[in-house]
mmCIF file of the N, C-alpha and C atoms, coordinates in Angstrom:
data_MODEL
# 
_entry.id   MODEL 
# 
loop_
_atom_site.group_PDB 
_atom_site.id 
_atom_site.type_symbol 
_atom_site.label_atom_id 
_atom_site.label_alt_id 
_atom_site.label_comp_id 
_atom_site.label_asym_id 
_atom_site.label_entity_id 
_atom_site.label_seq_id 
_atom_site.pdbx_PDB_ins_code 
_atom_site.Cartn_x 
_atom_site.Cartn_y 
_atom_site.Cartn_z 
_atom_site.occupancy 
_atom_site.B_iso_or_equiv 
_atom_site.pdbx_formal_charge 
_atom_site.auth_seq_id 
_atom_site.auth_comp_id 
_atom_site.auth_asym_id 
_atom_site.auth_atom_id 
_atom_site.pdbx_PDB_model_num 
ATOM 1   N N  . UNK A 1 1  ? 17.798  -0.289  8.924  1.00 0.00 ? 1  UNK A N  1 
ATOM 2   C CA . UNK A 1 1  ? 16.439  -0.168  9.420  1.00 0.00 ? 1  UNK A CA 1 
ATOM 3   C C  . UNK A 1 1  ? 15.552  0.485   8.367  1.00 0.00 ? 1  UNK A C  1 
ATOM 4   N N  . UNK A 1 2  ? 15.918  1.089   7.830  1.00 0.00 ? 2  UNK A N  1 
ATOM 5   C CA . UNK A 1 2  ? 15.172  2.367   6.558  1.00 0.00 ? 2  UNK A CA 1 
ATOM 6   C C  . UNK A 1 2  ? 14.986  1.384   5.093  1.00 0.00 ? 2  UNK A C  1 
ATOM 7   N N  . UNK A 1 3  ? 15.769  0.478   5.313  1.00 0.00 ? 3  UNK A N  1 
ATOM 8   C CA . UNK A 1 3  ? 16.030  -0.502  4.419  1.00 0.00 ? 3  UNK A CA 1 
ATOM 9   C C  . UNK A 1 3  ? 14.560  -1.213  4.309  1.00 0.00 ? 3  UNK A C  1 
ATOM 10  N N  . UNK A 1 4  ? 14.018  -2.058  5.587  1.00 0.00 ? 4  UNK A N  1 
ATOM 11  C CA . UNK A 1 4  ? 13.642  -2.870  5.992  1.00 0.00 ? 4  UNK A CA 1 
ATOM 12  C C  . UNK A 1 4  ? 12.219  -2.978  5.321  1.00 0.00 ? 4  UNK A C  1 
ATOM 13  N N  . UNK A 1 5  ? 11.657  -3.338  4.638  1.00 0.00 ? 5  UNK A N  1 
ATOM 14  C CA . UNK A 1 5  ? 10.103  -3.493  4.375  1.00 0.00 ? 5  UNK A CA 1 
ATOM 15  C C  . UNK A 1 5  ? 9.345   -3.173  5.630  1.00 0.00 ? 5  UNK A C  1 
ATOM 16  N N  . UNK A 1 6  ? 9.719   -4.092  6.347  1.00 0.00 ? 6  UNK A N  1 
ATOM 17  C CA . UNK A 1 6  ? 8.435   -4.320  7.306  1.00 0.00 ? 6  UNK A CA 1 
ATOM 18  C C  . UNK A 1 6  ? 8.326   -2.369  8.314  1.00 0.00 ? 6  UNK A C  1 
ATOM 19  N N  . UNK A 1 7  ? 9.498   -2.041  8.061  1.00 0.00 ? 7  UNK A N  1 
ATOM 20  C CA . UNK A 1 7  ? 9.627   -1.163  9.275  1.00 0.00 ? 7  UNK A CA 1 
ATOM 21  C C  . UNK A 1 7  ? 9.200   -0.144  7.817  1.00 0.00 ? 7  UNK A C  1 
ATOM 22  N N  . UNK A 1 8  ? 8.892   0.239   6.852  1.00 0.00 ? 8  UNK A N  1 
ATOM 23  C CA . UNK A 1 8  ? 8.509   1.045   6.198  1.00 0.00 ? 8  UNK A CA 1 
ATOM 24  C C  . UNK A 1 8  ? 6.891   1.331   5.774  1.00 0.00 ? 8  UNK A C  1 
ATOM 25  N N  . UNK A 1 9  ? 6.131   -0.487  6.485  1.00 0.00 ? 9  UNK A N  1 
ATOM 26  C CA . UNK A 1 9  ? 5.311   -0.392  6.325  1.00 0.00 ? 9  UNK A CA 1 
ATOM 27  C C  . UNK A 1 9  ? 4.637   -0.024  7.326  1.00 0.00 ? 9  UNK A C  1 
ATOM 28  N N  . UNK A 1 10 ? 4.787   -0.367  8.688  1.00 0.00 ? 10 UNK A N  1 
ATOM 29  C CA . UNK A 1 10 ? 4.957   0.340   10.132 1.00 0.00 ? 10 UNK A CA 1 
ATOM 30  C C  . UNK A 1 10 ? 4.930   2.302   10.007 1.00 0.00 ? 10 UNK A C  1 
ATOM 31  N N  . UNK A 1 11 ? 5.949   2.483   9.484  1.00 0.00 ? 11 UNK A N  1 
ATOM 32  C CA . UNK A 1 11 ? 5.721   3.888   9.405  1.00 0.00 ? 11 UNK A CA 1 
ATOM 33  C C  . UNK A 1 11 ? 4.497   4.389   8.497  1.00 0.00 ? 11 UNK A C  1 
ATOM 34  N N  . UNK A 1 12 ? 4.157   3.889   7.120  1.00 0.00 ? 12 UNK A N  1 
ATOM 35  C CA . UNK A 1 12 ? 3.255   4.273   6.517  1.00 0.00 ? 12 UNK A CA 1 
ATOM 36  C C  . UNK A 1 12 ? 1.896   4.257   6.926  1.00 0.00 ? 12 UNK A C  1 
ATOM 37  N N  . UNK A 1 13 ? 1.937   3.015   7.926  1.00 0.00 ? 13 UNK A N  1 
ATOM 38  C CA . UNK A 1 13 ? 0.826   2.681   8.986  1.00 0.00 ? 13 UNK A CA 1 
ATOM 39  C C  . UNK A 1 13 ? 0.032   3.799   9.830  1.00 0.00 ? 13 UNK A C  1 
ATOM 40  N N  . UNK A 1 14 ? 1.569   4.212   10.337 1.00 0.00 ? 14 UNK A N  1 
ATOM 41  C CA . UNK A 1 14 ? 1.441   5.466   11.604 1.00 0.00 ? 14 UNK A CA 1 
ATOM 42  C C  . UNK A 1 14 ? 0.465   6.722   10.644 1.00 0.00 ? 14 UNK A C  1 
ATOM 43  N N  . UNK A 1 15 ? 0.937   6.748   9.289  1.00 0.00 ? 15 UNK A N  1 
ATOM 44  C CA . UNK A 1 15 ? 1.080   7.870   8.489  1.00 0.00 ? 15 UNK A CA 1 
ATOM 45  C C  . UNK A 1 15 ? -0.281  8.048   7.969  1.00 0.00 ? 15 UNK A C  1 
ATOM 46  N N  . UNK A 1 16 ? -1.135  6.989   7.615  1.00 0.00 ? 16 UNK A N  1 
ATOM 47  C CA . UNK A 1 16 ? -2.187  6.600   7.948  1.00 0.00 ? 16 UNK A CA 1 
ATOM 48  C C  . UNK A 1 16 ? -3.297  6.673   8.576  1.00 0.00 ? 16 UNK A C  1 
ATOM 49  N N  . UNK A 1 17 ? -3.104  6.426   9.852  1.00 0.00 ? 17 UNK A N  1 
ATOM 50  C CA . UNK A 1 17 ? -3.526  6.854   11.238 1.00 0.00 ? 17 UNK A CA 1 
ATOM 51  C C  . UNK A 1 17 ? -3.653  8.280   11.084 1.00 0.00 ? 17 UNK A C  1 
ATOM 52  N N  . UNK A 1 18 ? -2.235  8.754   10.825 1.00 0.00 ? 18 UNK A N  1 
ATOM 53  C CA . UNK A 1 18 ? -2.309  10.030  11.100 1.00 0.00 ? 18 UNK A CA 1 
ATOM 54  C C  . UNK A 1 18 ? -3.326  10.878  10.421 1.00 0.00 ? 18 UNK A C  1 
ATOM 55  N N  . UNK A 1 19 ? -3.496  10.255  9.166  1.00 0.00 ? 19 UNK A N  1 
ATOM 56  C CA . UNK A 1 19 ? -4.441  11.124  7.529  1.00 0.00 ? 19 UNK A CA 1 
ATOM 57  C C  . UNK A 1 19 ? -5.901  11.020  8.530  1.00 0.00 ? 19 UNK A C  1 
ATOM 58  N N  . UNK A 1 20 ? -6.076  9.876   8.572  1.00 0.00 ? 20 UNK A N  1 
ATOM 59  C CA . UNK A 1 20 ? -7.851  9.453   9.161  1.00 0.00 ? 20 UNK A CA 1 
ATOM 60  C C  . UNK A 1 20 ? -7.544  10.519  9.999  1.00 0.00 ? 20 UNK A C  1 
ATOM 61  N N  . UNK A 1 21 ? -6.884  10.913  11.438 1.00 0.00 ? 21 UNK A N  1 
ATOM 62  C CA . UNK A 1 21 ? -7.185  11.502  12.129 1.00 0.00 ? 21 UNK A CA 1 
ATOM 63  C C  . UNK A 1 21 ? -7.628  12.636  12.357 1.00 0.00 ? 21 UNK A C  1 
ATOM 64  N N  . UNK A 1 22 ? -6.619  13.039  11.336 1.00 0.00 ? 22 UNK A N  1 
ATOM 65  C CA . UNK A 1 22 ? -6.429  15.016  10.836 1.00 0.00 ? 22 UNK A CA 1 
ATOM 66  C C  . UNK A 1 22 ? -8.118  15.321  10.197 1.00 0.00 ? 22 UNK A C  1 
ATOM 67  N N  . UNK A 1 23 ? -8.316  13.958  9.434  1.00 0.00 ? 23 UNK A N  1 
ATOM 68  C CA . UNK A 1 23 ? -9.661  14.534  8.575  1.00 0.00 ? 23 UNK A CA 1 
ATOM 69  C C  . UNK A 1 23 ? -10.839 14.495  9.535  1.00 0.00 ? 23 UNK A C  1 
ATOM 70  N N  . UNK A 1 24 ? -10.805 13.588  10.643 1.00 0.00 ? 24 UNK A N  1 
ATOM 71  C CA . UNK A 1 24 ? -11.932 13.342  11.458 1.00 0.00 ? 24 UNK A CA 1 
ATOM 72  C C  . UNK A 1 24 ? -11.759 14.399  12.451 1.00 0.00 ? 24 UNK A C  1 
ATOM 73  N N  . UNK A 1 25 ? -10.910 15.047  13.199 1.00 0.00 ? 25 UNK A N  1 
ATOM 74  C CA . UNK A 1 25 ? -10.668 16.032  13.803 1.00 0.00 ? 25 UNK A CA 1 
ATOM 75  C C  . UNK A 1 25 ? -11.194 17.283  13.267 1.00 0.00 ? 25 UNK A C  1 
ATOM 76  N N  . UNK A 1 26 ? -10.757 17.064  12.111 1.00 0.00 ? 26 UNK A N  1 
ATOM 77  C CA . UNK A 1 26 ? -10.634 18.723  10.912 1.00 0.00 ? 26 UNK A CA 1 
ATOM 78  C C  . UNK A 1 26 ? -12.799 18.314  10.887 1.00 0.00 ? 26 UNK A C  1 
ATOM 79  N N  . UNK A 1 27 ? -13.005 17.502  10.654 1.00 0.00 ? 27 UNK A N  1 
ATOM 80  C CA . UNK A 1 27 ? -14.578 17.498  10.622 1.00 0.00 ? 27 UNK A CA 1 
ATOM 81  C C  . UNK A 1 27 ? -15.727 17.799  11.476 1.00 0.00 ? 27 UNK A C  1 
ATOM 82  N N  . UNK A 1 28 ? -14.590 17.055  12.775 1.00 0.00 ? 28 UNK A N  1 
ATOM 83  C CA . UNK A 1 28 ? -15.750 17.451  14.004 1.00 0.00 ? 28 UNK A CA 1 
ATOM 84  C C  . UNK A 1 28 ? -15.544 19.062  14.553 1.00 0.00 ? 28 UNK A C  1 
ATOM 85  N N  . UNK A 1 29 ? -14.680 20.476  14.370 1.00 0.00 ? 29 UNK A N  1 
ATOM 86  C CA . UNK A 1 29 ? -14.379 21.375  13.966 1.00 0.00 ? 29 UNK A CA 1 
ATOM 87  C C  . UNK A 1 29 ? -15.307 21.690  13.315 1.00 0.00 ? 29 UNK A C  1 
ATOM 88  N N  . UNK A 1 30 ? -15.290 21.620  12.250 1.00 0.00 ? 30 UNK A N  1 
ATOM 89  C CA . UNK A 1 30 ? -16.062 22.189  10.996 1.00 0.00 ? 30 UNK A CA 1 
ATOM 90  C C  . UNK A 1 30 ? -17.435 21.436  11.435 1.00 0.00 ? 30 UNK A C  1 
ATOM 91  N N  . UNK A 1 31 ? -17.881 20.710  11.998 1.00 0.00 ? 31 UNK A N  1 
ATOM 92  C CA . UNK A 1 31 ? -19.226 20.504  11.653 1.00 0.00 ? 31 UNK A CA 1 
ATOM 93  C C  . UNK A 1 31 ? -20.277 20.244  11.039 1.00 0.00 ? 31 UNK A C  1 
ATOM 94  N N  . UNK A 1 32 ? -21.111 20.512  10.583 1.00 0.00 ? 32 UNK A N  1 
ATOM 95  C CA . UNK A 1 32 ? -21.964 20.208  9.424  1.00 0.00 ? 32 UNK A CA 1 
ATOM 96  C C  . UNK A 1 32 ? -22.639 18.996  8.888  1.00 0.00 ? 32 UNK A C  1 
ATOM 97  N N  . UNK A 1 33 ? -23.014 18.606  7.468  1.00 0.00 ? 33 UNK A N  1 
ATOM 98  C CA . UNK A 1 33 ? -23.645 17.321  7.175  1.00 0.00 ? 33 UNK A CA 1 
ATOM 99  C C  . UNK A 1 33 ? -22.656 16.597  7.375  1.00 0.00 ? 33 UNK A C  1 
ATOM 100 N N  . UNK A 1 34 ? -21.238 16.715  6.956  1.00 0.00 ? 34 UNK A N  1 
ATOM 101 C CA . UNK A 1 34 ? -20.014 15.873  6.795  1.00 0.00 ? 34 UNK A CA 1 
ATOM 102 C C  . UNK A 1 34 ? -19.786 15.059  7.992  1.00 0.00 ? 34 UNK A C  1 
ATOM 103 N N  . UNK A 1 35 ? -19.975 16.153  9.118  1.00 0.00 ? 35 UNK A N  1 
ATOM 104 C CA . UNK A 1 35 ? -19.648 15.373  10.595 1.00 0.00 ? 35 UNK A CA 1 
ATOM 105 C C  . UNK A 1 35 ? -20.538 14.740  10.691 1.00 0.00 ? 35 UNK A C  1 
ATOM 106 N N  . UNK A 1 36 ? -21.916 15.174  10.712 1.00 0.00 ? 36 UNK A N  1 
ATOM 107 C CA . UNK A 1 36 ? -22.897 13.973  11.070 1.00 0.00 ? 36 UNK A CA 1 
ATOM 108 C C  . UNK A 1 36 ? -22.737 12.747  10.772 1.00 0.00 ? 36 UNK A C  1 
ATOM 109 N N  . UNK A 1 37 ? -22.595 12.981  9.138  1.00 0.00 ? 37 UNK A N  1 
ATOM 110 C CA . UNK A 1 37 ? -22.562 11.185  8.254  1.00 0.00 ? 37 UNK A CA 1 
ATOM 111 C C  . UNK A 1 37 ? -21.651 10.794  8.550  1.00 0.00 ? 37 UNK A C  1 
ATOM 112 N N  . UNK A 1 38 ? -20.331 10.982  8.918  1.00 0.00 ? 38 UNK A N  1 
ATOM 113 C CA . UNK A 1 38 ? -18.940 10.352  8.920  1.00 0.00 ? 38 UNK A CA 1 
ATOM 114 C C  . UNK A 1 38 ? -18.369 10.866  10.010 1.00 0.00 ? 38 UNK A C  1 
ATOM 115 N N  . UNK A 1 39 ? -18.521 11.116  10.787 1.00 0.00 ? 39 UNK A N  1 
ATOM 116 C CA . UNK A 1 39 ? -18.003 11.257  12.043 1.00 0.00 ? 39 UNK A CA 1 
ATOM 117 C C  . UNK A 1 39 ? -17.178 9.847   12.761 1.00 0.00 ? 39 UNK A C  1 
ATOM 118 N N  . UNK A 1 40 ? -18.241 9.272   13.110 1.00 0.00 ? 40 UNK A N  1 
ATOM 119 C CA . UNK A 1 40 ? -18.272 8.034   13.678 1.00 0.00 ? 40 UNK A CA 1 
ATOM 120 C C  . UNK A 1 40 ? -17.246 6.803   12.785 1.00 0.00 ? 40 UNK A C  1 
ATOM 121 N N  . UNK A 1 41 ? -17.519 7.033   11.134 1.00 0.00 ? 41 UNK A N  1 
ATOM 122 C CA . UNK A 1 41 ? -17.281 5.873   10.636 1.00 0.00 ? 41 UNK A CA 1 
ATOM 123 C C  . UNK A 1 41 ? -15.352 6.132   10.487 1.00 0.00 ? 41 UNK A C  1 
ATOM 124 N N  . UNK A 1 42 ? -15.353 7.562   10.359 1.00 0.00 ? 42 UNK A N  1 
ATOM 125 C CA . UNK A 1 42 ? -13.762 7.568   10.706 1.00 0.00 ? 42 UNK A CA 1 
ATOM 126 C C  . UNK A 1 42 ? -12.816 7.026   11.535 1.00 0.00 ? 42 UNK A C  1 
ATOM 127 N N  . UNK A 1 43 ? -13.813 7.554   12.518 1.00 0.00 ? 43 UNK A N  1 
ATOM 128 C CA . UNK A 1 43 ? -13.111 6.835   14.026 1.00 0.00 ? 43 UNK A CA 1 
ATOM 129 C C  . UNK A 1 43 ? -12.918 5.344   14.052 1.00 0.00 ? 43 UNK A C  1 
ATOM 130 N N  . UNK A 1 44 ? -13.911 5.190   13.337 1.00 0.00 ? 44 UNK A N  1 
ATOM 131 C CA . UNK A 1 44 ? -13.702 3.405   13.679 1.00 0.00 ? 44 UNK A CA 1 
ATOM 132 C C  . UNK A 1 44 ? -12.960 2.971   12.577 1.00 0.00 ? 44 UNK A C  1 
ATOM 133 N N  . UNK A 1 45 ? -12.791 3.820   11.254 1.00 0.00 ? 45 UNK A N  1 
ATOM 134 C CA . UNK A 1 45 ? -11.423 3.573   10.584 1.00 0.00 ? 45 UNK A CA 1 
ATOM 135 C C  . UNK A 1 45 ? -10.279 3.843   11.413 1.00 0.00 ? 45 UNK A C  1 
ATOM 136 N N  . UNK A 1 46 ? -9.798  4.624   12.332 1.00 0.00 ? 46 UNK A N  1 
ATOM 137 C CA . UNK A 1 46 ? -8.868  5.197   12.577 1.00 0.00 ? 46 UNK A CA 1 
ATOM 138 C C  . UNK A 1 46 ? -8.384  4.041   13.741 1.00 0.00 ? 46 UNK A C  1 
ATOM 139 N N  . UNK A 1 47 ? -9.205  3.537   14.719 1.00 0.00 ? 47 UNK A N  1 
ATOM 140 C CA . UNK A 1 47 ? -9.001  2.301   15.431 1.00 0.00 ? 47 UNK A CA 1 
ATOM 141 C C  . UNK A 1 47 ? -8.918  1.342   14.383 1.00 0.00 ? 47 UNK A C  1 
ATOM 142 N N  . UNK A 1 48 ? -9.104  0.881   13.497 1.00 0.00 ? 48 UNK A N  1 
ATOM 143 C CA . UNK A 1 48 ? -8.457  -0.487  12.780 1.00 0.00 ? 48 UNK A CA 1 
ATOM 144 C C  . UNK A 1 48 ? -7.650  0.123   12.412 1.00 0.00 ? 48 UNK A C  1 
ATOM 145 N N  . UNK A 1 49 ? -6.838  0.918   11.823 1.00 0.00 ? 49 UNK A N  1 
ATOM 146 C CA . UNK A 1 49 ? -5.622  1.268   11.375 1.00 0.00 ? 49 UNK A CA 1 
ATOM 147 C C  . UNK A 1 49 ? -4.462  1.334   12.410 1.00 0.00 ? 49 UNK A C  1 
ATOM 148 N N  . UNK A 1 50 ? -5.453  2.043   13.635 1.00 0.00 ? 50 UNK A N  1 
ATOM 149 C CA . UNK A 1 50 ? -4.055  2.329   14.630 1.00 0.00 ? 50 UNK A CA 1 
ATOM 150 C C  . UNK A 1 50 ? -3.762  0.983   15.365 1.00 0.00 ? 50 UNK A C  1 
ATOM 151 N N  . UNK A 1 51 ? -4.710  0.019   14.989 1.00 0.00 ? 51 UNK A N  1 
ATOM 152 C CA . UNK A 1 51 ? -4.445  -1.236  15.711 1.00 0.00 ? 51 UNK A CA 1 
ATOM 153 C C  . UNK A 1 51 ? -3.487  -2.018  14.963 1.00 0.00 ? 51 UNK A C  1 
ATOM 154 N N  . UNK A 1 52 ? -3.584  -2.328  13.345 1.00 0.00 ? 52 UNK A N  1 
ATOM 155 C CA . UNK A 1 52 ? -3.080  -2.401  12.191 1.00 0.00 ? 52 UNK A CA 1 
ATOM 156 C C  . UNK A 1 52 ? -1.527  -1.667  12.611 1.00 0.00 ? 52 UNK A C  1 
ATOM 157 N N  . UNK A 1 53 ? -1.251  -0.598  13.020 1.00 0.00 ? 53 UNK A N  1 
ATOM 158 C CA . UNK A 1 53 ? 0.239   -0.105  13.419 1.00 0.00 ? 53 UNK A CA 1 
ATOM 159 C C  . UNK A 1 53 ? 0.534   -0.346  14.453 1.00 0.00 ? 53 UNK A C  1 
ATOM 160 N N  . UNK A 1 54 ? -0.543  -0.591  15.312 1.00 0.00 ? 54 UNK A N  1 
ATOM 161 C CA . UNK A 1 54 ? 0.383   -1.285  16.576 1.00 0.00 ? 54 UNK A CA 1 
ATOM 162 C C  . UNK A 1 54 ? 0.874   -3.003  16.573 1.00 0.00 ? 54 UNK A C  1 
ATOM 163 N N  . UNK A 1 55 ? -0.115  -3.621  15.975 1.00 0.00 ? 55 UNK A N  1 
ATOM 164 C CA . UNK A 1 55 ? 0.584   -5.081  15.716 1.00 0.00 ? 55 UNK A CA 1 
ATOM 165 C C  . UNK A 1 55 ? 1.797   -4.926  14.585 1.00 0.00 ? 55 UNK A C  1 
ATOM 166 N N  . UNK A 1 56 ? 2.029   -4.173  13.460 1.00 0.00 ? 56 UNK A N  1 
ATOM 167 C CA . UNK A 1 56 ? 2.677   -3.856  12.922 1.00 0.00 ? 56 UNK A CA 1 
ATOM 168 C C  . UNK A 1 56 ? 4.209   -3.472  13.544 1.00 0.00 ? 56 UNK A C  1 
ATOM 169 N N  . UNK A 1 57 ? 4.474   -2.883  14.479 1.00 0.00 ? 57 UNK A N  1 
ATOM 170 C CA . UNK A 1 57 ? 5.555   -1.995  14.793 1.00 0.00 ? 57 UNK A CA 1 
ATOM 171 C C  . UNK A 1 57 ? 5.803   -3.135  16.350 1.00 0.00 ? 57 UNK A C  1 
ATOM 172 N N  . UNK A 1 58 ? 4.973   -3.735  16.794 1.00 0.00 ? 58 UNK A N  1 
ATOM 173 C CA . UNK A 1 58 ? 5.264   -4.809  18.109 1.00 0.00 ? 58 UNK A CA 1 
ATOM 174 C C  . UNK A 1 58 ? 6.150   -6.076  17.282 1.00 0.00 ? 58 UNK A C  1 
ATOM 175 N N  . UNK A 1 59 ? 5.528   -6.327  16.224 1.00 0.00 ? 59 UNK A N  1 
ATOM 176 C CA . UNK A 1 59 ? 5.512   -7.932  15.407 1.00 0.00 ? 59 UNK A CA 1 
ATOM 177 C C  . UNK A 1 59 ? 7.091   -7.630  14.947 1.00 0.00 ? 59 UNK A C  1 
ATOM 178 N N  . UNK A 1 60 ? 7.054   -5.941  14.319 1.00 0.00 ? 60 UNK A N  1 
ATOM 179 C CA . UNK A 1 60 ? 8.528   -5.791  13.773 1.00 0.00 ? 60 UNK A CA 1 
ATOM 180 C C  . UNK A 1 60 ? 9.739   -5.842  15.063 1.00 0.00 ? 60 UNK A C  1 
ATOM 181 N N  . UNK A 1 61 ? 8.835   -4.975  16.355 1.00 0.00 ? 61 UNK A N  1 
ATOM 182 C CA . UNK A 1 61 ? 10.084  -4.782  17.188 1.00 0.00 ? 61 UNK A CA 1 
ATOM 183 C C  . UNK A 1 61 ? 10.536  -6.409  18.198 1.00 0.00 ? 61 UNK A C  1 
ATOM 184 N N  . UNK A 1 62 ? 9.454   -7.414  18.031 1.00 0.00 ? 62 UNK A N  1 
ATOM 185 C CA . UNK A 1 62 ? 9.626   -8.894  18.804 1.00 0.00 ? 62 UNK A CA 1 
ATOM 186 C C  . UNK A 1 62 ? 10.932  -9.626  17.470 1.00 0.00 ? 62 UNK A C  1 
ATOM 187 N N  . UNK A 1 63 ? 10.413  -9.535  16.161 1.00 0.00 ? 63 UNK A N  1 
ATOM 188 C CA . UNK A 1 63 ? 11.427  -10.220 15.591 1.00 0.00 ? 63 UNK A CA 1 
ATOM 189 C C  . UNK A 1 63 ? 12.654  -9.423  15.115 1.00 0.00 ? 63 UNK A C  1 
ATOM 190 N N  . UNK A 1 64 ? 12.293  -7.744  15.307 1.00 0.00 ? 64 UNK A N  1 
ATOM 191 C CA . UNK A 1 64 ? 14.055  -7.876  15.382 1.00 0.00 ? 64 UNK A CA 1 
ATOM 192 C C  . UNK A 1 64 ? 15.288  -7.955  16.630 1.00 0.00 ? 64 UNK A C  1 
ATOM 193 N N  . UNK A 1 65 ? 13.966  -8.414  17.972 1.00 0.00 ? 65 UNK A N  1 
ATOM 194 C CA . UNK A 1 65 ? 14.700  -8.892  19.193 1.00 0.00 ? 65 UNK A CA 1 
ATOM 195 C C  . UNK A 1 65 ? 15.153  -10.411 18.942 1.00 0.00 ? 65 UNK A C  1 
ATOM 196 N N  . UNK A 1 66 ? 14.733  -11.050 18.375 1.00 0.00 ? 66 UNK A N  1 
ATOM 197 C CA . UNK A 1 66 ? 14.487  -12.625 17.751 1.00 0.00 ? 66 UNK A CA 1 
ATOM 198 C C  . UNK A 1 66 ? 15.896  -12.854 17.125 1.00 0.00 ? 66 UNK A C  1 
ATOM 199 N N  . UNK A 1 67 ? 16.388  -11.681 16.300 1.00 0.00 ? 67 UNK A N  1 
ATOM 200 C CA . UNK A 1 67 ? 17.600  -11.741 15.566 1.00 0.00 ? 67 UNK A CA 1 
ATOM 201 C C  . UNK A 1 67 ? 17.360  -11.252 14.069 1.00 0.00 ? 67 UNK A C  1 
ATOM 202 N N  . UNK A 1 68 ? 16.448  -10.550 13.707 1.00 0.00 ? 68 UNK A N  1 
ATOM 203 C CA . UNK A 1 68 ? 15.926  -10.634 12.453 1.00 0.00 ? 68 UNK A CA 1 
ATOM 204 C C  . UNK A 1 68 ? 16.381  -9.708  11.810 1.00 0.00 ? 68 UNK A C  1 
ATOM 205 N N  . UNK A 1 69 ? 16.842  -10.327 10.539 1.00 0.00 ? 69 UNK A N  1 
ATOM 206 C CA . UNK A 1 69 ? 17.732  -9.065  9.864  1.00 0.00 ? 69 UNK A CA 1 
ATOM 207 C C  . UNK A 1 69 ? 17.276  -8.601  8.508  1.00 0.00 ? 69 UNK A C  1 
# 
């Protein structure tokens, strides 16, 4: 499984997600010009990415029900 491309790119996905989140969280916290200008545009990075890992990690877990090795 650790092997697998697809399932490494799945995790890096998550990992991803995770970066956008921490920084858009860590911003709306802190406040300031930063949040104003980029508040919003994070978030809507952070939904294409987390969508990006969810077709990612479904697509991996349907074909390795499929038989996929």
């Amino acid at each position: 499984m650790f092997s697998d491309p697809i399932f490494i790119i799945g995790v890096l996905a998550c990992f991803l997600v995770l970066i956008i989140l921490m920084i858009g969280i860590g911003s709306f916290a802190k406040g300031g010009e930063f949040n104003r200008k980029h508040s919003n545009r994070l978030m809507r990075y952070r939904i294409i990415a987390q969508a990006g890992a969810v077709i990612i990690i479904v697509g991996y877990a349907w074909w390795r029900s499929r038989g996929g090795n």
